[in-house]
C-alpha positions as CSV (number, residue, x, y, z in Angstrom):
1,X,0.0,0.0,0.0
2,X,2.6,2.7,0.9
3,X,4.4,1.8,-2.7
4,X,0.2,2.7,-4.1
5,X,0.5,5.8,-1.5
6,X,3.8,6.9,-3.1
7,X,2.9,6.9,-7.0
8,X,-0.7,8.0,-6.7
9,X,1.1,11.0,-4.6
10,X,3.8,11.5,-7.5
11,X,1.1,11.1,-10.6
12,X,-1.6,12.7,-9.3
13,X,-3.9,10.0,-9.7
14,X,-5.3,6.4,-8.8
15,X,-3.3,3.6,-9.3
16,X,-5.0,0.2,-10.2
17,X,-4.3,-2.6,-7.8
18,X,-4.7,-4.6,-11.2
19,X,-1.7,-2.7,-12.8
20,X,0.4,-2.2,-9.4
21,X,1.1,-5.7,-8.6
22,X,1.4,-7.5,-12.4
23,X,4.4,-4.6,-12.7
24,X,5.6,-5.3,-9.4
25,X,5.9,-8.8,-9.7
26,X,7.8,-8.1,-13.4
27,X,10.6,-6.2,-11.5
28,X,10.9,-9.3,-9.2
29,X,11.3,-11.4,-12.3
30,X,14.1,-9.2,-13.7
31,X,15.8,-9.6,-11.0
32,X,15.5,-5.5,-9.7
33,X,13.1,-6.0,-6.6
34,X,12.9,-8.5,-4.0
35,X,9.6,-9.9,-2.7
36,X,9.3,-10.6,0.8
37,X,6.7,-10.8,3.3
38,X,6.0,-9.1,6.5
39,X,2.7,-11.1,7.7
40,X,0.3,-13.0,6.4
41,X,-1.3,-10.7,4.6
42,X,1.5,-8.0,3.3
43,X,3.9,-8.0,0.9
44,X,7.2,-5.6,1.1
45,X,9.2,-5.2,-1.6
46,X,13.1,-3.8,-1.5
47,X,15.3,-2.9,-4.6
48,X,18.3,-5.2,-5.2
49,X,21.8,-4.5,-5.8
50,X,20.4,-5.2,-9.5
51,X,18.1,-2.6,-9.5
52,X,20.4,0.1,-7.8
53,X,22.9,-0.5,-10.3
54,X,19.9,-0.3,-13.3
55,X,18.8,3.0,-11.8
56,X,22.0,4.6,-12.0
57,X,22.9,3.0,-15.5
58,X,19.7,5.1,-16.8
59,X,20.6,8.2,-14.9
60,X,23.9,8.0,-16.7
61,X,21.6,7.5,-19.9
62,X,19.1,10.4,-19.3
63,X,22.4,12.7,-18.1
64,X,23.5,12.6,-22.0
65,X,20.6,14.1,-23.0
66,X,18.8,16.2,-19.9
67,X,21.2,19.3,-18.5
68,X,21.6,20.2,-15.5
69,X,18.8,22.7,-14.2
């Protein structure tokens, strides 16, 4: 839920429970997020040392072509 909290708060808008978790479970697929659980009920979620390394690998991308402000 606080992952729903965070985008709906960034995009202005509702975010599908249908869409959320499908997307989430791709990342765990990839490799970029790990799925654990906290209770019976909830999910958490934490970025690898995959996924760190992805995110800056596209910063570096988007750096070539976005100055800095």
């Amino acid at each position: 839920m606080a992952i729903k909290d965070e985008l709906q708060d960034y995009y202005e808008a509702e975010i599908n429970h249908g869409r959320l978790y499908p997307n989430l479970d791709t990342l765990v697929e990839k490799g970029l997020v790990k799925k654990g659980t906290l209770d019976k009920r909830t999910n958490s979620y934490t970025i690898t040392d995959r996924g760190y390394r992805e995110l800056e690998a596209r910063r570096e991308w988007e750096s070539q072509y976005v100055e800095d402000v």
